[in-house]
Backbone of each chain as ProteinMPNN parsed JSONL, in Angstrom:
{"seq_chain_A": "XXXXXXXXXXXXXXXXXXXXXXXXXXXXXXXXXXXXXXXXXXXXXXXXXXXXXXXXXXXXXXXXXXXXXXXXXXXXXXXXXXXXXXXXXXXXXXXXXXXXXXXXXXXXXXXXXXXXXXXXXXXXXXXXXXXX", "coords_chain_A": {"N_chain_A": [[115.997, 66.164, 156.368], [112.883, 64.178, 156.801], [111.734, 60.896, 157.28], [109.172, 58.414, 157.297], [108.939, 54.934, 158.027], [106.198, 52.517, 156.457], [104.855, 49.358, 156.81], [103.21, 47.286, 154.854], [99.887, 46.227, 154.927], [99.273, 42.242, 155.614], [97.359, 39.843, 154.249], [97.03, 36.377, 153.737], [98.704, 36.517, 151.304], [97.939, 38.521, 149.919], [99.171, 41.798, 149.815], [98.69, 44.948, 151.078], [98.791, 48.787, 150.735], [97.916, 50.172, 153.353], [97.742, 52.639, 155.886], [98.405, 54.29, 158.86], [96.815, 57.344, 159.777], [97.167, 60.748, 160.95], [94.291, 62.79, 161.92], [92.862, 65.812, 162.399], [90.158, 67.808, 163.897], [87.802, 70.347, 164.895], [89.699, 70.694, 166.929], [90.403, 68.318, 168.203], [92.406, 65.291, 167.902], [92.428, 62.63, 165.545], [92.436, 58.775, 164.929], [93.083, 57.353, 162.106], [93.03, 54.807, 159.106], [94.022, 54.347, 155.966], [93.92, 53.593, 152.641], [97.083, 53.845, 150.434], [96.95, 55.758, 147.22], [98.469, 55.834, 144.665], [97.115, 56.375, 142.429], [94.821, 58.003, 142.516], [93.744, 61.465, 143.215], [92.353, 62.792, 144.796], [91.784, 62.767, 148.077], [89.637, 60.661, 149.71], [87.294, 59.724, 152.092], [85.57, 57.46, 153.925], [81.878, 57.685, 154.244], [80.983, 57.55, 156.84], [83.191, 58.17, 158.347], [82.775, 60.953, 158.426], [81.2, 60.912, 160.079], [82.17, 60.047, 162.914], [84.174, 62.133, 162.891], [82.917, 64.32, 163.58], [82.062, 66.097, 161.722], [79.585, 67.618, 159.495], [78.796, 66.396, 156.308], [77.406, 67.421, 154.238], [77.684, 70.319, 154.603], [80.487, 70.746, 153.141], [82.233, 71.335, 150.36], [81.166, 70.25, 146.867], [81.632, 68.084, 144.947], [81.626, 66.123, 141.949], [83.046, 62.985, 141.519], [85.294, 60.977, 139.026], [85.115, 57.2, 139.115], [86.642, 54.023, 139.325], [85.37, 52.446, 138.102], [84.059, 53.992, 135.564], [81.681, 56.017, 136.82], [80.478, 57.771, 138.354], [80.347, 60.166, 141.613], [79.088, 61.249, 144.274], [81.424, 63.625, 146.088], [82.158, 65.558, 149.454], [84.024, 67.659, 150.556], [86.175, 68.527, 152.7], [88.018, 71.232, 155.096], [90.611, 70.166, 156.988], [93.275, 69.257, 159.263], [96.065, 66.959, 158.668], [98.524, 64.658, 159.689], [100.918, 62.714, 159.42], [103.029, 60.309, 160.296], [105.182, 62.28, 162.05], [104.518, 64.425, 161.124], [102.592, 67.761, 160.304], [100.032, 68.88, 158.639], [98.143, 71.366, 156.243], [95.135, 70.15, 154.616], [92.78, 68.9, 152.521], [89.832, 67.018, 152.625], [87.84, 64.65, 151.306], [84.249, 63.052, 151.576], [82.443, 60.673, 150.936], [79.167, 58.574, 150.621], [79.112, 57.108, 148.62], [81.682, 55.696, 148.338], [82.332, 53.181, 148.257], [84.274, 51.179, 148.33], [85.205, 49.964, 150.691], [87.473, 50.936, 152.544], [89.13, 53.918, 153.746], [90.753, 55.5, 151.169], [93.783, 57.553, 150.074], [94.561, 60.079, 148.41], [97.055, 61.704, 146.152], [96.42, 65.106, 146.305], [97.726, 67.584, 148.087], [99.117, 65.724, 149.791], [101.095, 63.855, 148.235], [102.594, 66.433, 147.313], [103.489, 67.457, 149.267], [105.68, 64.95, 150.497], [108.059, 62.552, 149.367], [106.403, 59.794, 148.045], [107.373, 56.311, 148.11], [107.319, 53.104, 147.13], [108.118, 50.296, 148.239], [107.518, 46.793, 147.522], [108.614, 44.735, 147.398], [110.117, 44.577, 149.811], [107.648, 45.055, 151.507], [107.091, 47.73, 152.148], [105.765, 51.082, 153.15], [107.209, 54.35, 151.918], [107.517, 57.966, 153.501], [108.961, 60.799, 152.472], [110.454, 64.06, 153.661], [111.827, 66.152, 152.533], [113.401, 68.947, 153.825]], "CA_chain_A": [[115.146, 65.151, 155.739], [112.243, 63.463, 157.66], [111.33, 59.76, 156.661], [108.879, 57.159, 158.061], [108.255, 53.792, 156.676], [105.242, 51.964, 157.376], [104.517, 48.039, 156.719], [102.132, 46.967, 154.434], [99.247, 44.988, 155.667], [99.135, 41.382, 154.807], [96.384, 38.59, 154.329], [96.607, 35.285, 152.35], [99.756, 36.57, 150.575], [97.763, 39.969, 149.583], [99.536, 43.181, 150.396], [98.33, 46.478, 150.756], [99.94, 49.848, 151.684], [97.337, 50.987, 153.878], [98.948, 53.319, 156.893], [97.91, 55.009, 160.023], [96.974, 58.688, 159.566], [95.819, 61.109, 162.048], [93.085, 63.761, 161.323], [92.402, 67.251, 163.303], [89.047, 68.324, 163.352], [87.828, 70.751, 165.886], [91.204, 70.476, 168.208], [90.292, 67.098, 168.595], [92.936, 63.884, 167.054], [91.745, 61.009, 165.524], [93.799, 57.863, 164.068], [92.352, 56.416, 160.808], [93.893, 54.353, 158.21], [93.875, 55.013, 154.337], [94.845, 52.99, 151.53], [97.695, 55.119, 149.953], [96.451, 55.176, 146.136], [99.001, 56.665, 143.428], [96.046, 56.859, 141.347], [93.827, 58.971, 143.496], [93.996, 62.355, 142.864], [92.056, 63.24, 146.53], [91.848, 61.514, 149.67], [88.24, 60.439, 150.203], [87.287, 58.697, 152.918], [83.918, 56.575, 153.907], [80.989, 58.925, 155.259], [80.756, 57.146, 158.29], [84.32, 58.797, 159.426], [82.491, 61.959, 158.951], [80.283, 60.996, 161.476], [83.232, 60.325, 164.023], [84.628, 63.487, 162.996], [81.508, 65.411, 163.575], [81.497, 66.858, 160.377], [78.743, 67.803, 158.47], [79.375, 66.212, 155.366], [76.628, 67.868, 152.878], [78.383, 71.247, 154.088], [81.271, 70.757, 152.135], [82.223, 71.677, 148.547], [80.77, 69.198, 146.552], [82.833, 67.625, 143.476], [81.092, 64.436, 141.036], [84.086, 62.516, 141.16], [84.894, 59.579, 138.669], [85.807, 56.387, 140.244], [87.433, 53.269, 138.842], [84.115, 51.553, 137.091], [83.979, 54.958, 135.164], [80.771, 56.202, 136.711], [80.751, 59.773, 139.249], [80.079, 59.303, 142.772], [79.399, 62.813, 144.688], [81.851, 63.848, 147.006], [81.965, 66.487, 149.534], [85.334, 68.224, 151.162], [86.494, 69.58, 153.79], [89.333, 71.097, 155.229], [91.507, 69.381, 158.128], [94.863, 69.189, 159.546], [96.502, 65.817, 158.591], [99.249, 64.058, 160.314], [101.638, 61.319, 158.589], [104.109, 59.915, 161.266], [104.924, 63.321, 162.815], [104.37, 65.754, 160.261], [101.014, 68.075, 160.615], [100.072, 69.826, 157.536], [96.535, 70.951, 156.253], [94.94, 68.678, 153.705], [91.241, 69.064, 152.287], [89.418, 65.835, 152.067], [86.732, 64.147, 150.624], [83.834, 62.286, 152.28], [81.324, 60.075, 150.217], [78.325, 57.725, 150.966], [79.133, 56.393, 147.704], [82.852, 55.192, 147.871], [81.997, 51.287, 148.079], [85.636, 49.97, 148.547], [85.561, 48.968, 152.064], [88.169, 51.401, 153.051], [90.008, 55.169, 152.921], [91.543, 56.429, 149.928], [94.751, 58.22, 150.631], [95.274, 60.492, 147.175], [97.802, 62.701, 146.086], [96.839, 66.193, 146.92], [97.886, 67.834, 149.624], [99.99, 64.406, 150.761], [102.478, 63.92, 147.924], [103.068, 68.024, 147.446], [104.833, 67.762, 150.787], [106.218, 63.786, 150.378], [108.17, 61.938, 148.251], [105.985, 58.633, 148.406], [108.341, 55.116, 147.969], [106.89, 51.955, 147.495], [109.226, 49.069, 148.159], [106.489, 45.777, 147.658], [109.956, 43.195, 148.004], [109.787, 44.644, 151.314], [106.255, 45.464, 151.63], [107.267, 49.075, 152.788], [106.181, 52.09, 151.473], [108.16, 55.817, 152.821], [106.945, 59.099, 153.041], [110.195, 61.404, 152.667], [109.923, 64.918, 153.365], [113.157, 67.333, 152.286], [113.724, 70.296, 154.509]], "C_chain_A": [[114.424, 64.361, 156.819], [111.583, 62.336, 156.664], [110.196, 59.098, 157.596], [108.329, 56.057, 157.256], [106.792, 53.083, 157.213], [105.207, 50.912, 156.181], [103.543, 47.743, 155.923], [101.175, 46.155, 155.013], [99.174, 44.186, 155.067], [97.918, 40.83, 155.181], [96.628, 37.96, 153.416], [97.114, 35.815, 151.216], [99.403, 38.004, 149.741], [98.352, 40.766, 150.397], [99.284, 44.334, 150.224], [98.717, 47.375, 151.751], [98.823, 50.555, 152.234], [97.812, 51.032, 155.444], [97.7, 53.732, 157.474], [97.665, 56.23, 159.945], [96.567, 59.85, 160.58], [95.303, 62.451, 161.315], [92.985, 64.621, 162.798], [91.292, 67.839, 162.857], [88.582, 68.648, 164.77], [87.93, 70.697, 166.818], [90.874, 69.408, 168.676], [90.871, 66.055, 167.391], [92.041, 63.158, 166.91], [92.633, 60.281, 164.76], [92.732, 57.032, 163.2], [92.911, 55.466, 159.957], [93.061, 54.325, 156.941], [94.494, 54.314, 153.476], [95.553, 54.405, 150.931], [97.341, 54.377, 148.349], [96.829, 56.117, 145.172], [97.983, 57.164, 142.8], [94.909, 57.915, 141.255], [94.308, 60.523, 143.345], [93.306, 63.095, 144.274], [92.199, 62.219, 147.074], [90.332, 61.809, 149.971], [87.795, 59.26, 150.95], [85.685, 58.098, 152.81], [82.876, 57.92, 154.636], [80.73, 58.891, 156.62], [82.178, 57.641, 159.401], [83.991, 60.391, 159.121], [81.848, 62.385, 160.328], [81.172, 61.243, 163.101], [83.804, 61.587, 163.94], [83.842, 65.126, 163.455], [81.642, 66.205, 162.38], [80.403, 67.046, 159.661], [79.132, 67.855, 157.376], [78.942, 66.925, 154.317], [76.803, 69.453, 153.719], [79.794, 71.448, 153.7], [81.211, 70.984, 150.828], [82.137, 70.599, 148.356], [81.42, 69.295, 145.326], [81.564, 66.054, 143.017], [82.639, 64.019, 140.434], [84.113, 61.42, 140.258], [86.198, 58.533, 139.442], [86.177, 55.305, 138.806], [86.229, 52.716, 137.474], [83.482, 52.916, 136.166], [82.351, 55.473, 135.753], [81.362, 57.558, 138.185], [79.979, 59.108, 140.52], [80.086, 60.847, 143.538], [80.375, 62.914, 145.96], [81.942, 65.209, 147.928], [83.325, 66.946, 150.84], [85.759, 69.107, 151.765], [87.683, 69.567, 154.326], [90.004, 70.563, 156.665], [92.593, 69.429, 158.472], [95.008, 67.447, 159.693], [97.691, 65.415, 159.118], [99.562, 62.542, 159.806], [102.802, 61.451, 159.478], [104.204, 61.548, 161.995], [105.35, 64.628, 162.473], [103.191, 66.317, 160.217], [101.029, 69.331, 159.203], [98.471, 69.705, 157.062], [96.197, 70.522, 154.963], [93.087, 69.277, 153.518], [90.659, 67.295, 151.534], [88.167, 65.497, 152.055], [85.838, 63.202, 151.661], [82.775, 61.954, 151.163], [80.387, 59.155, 150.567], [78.742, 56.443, 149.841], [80.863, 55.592, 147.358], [82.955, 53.841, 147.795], [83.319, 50.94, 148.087], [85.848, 49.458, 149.604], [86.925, 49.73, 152.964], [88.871, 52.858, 152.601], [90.894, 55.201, 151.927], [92.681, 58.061, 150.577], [95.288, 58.942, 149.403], [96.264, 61.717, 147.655], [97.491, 64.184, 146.811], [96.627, 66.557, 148.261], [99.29, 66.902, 150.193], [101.516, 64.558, 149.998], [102.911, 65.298, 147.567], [103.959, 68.244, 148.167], [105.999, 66.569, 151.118], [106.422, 63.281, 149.43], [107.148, 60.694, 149.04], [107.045, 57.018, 147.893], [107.75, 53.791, 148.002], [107.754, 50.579, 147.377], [108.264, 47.419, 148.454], [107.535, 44.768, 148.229], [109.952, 43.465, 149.434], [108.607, 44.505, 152.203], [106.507, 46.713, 152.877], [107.099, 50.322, 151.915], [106.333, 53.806, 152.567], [107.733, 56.389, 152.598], [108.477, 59.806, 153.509], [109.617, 62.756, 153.167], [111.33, 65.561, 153.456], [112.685, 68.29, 153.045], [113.646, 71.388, 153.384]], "O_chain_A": [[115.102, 63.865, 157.719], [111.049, 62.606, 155.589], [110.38, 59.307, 158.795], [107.599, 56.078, 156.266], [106.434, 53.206, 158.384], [105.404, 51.195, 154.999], [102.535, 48.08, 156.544], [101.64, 45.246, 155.7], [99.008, 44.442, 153.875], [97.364, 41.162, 156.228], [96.59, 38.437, 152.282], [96.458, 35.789, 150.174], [100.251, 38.574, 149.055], [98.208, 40.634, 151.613], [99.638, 44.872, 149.175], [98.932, 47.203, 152.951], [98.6, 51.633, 151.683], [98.146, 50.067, 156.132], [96.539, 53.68, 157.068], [98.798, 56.684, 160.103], [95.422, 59.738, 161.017], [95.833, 63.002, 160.35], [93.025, 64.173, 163.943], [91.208, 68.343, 161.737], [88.716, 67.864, 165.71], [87.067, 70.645, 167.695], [91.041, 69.399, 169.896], [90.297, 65.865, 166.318], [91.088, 62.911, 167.649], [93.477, 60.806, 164.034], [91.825, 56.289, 163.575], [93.918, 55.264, 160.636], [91.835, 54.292, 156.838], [95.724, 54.37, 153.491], [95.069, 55.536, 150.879], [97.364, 53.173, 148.09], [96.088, 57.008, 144.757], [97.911, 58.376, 142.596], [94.33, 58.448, 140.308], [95.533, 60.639, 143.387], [93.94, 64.047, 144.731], [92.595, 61.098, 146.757], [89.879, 62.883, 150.368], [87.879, 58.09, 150.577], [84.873, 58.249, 151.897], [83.235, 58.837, 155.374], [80.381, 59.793, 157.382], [82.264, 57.562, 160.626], [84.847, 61.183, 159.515], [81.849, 63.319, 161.13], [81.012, 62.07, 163.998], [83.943, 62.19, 165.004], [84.113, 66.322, 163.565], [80.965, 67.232, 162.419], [80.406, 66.11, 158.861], [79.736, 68.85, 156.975], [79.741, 67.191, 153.419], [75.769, 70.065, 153.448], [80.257, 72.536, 154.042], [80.171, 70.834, 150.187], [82.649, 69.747, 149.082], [81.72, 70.337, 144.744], [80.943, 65.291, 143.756], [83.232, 64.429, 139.437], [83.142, 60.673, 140.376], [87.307, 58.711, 139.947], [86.047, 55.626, 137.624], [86.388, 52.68, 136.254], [82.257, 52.858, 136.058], [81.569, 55.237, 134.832], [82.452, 57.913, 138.632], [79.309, 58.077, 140.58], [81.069, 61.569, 143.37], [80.046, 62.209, 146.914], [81.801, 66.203, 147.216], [83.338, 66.403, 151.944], [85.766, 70.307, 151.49], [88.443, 68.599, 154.313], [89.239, 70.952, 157.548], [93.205, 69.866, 157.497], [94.369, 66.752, 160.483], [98.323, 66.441, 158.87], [98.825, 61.556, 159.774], [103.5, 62.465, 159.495], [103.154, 61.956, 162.49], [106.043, 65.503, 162.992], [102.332, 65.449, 160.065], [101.786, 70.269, 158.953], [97.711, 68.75, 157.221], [97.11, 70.547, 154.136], [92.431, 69.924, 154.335], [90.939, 66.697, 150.495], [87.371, 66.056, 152.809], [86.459, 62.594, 152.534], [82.272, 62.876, 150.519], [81.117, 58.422, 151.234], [78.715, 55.234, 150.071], [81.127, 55.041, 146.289], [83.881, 53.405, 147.111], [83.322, 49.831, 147.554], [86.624, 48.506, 149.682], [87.359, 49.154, 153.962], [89.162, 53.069, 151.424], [92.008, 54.743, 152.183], [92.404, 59.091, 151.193], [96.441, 58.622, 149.116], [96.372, 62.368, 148.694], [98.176, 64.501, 147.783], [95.874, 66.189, 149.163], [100.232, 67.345, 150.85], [102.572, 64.995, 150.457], [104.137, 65.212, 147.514], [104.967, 68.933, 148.011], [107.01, 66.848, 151.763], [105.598, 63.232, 148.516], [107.067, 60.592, 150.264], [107.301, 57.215, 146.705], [107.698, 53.318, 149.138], [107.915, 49.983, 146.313], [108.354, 46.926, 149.578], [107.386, 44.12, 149.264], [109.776, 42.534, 150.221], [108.565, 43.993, 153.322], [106.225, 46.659, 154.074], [107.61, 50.688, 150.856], [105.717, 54.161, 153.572], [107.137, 56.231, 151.532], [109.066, 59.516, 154.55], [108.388, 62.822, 153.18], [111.94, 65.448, 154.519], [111.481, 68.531, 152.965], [113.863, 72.569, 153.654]]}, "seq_chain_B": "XXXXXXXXXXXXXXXXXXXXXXXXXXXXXXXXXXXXXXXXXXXXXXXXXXXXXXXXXXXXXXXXXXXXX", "coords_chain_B": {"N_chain_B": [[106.055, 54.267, 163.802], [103.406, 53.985, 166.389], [103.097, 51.445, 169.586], [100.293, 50.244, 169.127], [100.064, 50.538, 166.932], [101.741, 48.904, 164.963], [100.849, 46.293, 165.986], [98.428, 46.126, 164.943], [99.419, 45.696, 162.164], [101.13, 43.371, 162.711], [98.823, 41.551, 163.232], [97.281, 41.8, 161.37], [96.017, 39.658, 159.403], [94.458, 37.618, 161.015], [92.901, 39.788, 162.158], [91.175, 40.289, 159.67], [90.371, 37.647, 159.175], [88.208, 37.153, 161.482], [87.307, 39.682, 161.802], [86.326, 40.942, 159.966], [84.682, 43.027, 157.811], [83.708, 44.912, 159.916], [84.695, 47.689, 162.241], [87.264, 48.147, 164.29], [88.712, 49.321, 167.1], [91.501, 50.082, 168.348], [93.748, 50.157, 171.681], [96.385, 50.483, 173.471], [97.688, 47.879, 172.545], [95.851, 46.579, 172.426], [92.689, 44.975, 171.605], [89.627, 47.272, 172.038], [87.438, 47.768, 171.367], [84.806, 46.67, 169.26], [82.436, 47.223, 166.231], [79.728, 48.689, 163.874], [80.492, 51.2, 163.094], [82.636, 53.719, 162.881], [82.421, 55.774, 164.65], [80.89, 54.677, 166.286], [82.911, 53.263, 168.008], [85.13, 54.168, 168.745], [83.982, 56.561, 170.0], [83.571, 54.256, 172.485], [85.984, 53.886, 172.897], [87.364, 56.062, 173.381], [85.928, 56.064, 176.162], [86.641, 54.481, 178.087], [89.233, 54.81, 177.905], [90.499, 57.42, 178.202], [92.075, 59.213, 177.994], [93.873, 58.59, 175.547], [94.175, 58.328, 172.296], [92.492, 56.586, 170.372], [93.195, 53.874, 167.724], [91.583, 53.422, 164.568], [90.041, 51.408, 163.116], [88.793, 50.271, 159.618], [88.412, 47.286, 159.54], [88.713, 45.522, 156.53], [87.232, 42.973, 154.466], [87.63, 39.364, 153.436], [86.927, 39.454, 150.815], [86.756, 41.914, 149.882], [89.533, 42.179, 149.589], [90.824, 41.184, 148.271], [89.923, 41.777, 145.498], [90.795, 44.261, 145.349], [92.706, 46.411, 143.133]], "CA_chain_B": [[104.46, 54.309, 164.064], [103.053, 53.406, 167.514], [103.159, 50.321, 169.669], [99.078, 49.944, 169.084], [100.182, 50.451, 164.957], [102.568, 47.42, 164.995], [100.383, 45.563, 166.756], [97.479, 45.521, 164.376], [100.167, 45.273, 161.591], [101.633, 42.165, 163.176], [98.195, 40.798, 163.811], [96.222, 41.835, 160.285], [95.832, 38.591, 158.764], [93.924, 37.455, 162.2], [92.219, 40.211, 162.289], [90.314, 40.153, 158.559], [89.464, 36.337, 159.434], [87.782, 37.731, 162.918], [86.575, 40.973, 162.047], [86.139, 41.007, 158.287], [83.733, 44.302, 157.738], [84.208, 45.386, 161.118], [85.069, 48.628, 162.563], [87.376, 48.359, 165.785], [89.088, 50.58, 168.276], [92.99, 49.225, 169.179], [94.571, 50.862, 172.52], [97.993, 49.676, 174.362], [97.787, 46.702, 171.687], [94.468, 45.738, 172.417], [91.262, 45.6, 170.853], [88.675, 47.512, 172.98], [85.993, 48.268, 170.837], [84.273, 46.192, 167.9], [81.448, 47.437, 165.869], [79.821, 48.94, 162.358], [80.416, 52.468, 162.707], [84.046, 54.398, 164.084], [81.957, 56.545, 165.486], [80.878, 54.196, 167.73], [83.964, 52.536, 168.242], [85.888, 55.528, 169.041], [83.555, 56.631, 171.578], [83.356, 53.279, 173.622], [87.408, 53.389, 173.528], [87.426, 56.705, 174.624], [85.12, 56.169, 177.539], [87.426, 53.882, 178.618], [90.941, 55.313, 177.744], [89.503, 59.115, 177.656], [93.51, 60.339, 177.87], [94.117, 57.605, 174.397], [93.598, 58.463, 170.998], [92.572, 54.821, 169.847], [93.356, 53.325, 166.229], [90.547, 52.537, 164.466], [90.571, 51.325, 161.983], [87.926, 49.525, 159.357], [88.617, 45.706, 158.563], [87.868, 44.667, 155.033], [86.642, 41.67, 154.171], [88.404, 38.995, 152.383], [86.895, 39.938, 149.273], [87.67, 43.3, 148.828], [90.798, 42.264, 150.071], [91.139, 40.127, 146.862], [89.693, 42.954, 144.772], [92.32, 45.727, 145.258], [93.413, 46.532, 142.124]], "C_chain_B": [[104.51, 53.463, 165.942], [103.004, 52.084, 167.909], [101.196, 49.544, 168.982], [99.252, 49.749, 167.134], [100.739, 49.364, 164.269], [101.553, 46.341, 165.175], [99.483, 44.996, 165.539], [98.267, 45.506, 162.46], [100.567, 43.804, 161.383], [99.984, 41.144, 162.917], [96.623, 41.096, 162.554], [95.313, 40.742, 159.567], [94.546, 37.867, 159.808], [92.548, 38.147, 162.322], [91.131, 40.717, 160.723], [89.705, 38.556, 158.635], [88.284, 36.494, 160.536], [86.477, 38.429, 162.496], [86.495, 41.417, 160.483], [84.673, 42.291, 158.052], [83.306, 45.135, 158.846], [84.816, 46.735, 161.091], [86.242, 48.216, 164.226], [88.567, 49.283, 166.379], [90.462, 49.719, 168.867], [93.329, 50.413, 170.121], [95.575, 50.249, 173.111], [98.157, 48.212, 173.676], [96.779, 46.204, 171.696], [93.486, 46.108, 172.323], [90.529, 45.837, 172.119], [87.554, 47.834, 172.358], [85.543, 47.388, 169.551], [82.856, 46.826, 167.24], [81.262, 48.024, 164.598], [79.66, 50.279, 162.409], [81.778, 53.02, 163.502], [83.654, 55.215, 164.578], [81.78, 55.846, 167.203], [81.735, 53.229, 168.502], [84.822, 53.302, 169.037], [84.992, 56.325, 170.105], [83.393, 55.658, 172.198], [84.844, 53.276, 173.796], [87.784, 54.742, 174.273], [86.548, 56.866, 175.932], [85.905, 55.808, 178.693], [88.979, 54.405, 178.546], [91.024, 56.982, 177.368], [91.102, 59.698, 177.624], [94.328, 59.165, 176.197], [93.903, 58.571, 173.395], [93.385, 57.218, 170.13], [92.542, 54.725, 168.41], [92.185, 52.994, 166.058], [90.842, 52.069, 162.979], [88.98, 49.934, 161.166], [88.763, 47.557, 158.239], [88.555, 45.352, 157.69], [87.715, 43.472, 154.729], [87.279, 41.033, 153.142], [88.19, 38.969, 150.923], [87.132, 40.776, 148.885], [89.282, 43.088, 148.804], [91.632, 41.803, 148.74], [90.441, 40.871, 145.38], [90.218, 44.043, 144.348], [93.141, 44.957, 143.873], [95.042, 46.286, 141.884]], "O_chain_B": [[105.333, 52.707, 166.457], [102.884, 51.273, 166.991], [101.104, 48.425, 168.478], [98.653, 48.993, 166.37], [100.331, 48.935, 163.189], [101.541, 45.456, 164.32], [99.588, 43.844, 165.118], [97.461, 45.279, 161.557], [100.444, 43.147, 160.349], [100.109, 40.029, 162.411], [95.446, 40.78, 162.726], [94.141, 40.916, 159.233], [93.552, 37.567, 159.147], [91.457, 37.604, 162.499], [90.31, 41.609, 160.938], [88.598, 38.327, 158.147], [87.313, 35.775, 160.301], [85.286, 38.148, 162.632], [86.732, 42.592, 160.202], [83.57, 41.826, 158.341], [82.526, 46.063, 158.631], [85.437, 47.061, 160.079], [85.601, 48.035, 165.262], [89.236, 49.934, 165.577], [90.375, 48.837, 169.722], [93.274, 51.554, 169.663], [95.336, 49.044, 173.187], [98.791, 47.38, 174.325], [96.617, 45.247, 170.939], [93.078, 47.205, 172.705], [90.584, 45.079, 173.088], [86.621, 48.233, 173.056], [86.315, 47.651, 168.628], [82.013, 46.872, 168.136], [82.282, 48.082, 163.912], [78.688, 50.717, 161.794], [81.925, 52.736, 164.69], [84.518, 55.792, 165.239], [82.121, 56.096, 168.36], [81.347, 52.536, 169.442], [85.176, 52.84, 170.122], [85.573, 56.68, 171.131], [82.67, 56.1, 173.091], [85.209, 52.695, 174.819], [88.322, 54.774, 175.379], [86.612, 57.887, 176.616], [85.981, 56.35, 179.795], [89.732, 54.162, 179.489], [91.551, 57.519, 176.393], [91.203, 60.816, 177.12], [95.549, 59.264, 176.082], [93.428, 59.662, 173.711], [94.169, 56.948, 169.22], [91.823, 55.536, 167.825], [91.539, 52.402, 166.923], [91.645, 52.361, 162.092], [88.381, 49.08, 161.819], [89.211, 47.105, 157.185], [88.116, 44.215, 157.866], [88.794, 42.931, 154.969], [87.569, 41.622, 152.101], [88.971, 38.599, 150.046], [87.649, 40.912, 147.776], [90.078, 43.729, 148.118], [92.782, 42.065, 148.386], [90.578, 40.322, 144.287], [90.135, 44.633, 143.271], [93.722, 43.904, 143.612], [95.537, 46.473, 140.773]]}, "name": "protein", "num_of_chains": 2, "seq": "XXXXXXXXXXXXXXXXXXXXXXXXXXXXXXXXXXXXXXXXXXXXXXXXXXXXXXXXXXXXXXXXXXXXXXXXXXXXXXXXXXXXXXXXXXXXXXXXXXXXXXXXXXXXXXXXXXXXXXXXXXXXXXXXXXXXXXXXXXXXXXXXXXXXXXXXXXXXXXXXXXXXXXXXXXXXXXXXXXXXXXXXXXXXXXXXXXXXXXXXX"}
């Protein structure tokens, strides 16, 4: 069994579970951080960490995702090797112009498939397990 | 997680009063890069720390901050 917990960030008594992640994109690391978001069904980040990634975002598979304010937002996905504490597994993620929250989206696939996820708020800790 | 991961953990609250829509670049605990793109954040920290892999990480602003669902 491999665990790691990570800290929520605080401000002005808000807490949010956004973590450290790293990203592999041609044999070159990078360290990002991602709100982790039960609700999220991908992991789509801002377009501007395509740019750091050198990706070409509009060649990716393109998806019309819907977002919270029910309206579609195009996204376009590509595949990567992801890294959560010091587990490396590959992951296909999303990049949008249009995600307007101010920060990565850390969804389910790919992530929890391989992790239990744990959110302990009384602590403000939330675990990624992974069973052998 | 890393000492540079703690760091801007420890020092979040600080850093959304500061750097509120901000992009910046943490290495050995300390900020080396500020700006509005991680592109270009992430190359000015590796210029400087070219054997690093620097945190970057984007700030949010105390309103989205107060927006999260």
């Amino acid at each position: 069994m491999y665990s790691i917990e990570f800290e929520y960030l605080t401000h002005a008594g808000q807490k949010v579970p956004i973590i450290p992640i790293g990203i592999k994109k041609k044999g070159k690391w990078y360290e990002l951080w991602a709100f982790v978001d039960t609700g999220a069904t991908y992991s789509i980040f801002e377009a501007k960490e395509a740019e750091r990634l050198e990706v070409d975002i509009y060649k990716g598979r393109k998806m019309m995702v819907i977002v919270g304010d029910g309206s579609f937002i195009p996204v376009y996905f590509h595949k990567v090797i992801m890294k959560i504490g010091e587990v490396e597994f590959k992951a296909e993620v999303g990049f949008s112009e249009r995600l307007g929250v101010g920060f990565n989206l850390l969804g389910r696939k790919d992530v929890f498939e391989i992790f239990k996820v744990c959110f302990d708020d009384r602590k403000k800790i939330v675990s990624f397990l992974r069973e052998e | 997680m890393t000492k540079s991961q703690r760091w801007i953990v420890r020092h979040f609250g600080e850093l959304v009063e500061k750097y509120g829509g901000k992009y910046i670049a943490v290495v050995d605990e300390k900020i080396v890069a500020i700006g509005d793109s991680p592109a270009e954040v992430d190359r000015k920290a590796r210029e400087q720390f070219p054997d690093e892999i620097p945190s970057v990480i984007h700030i949010p602003t105390k309103e989205a901050l107060t927006c999260i669902l």
